[in-house]
C-alpha positions in Angstrom: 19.5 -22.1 3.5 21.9 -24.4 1.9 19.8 -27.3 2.8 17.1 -25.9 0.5 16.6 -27.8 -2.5 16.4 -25.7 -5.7 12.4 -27.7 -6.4 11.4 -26.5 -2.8 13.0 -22.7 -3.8 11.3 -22.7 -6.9 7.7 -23.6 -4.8 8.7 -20.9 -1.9 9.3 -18.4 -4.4 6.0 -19.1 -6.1 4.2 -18.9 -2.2 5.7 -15.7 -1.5 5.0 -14.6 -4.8 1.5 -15.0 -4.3 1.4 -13.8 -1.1 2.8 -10.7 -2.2 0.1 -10.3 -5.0 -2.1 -10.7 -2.3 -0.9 -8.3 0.0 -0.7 -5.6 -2.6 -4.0 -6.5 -3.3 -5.0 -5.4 0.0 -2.8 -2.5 0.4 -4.7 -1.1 -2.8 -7.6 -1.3 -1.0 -6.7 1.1 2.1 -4.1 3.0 0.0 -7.0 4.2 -2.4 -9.3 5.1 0.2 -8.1 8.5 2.0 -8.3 9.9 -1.8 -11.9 9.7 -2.2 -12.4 10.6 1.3 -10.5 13.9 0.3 -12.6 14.3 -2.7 -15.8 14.0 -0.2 -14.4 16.2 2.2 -13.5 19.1 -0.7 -16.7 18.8 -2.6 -18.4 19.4 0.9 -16.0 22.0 2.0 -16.4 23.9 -1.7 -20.1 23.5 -1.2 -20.6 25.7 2.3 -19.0 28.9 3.6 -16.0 28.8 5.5 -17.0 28.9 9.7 -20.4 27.6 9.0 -21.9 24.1 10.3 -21.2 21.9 7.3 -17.6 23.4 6.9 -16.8 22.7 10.0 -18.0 19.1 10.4 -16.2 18.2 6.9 -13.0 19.9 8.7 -13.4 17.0 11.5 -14.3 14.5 8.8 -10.8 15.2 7.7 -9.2 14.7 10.5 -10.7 12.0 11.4 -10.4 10.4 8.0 -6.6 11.6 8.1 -6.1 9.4 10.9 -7.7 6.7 9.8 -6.0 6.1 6.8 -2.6 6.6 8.8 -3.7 3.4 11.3 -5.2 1.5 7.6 -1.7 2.5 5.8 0.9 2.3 8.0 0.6 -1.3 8.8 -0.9 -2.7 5.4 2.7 -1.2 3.6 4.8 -2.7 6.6 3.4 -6.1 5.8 3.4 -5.7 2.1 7.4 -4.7 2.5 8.1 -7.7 5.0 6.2 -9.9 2.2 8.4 -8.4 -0.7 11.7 -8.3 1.3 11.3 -12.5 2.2 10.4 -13.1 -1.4 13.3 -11.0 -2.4 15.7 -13.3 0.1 14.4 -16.2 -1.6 15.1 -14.9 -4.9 18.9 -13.5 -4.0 19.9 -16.5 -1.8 18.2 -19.7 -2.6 17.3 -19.4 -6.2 20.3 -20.1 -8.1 19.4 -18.4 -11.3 17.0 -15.7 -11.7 15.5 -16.0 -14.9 12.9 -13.0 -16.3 9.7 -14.8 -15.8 11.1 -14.5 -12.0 11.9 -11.2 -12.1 9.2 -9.5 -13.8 7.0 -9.9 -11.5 8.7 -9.4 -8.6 9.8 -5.9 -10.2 5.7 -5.3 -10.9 4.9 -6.1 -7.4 7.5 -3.6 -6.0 6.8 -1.1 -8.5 3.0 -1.1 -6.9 4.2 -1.1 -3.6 5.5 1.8 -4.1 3.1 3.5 -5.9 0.3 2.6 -3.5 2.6 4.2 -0.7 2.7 7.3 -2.8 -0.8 7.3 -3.2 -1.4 6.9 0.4 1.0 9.4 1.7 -0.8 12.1 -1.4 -4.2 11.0 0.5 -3.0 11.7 3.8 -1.4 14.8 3.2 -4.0 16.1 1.5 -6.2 15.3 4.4 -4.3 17.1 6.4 -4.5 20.1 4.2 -8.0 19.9 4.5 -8.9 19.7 8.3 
């Protein structure tokens, strides 16, 4: 990427920065949810005896929640990591000097990555504790 001129770096690393926020953005947003489901499903479970009706259909809730959130997760952190890992080439190989207002954010944006796939994998396994 030699070719690259550092003014056209500087602008790709500014797109794939906000493509990132973006995507993070949206990976929140399914990364959050299997938690509340589990709330739902615990609350519902707490509030009936074990083998009766409502039990049982908050066991299939679960379940069915569980999987959701694996076919929500799964791809939304995939796409969030193949953002961060092309903004991260960009940074290591075509900007010549990283300065910290460049790699701040980059660093926040990770960090929530990764917490949001945390939170996500918490949510699923505790929806699979629960069905």
């Amino acid at each position: 990427m030699a070719a690259v001129s550092s003014s056209d770096a500087i602008a790709m690393y500014g797109a794939l920065a906000a493509v990132a926020a973006i995507t993070t953005a949206l990976q929140a947003l399914v990364a959050l949810t299997p938690l509340s489901q589990l709330a739902d499903v615990e609350q519902r479970k707490n509030a009936s005896a074990s083998g009766t009706a409502p039990y049982n259909i908050a066991k299939a809730d679960a379940k069915k929640y569980m999987i959701g959130a694996i076919l929500l997760n799964a791809p939304a952190a995939l796409v969030d990591a193949a953002v961060i890992i092309a903004w991260a080439y960009v940074a290591l190989d075509v900007v010549p000097i990283l300065h910290p207002y460049l790699v701040i954010p980059f660093g926040a944006v990770c960090a929530a990555w990764l917490y949001l796939v945390i939170v996500a994998v918490i949510g699923v396994v505790g929806l699979n504790n629960a069905r």
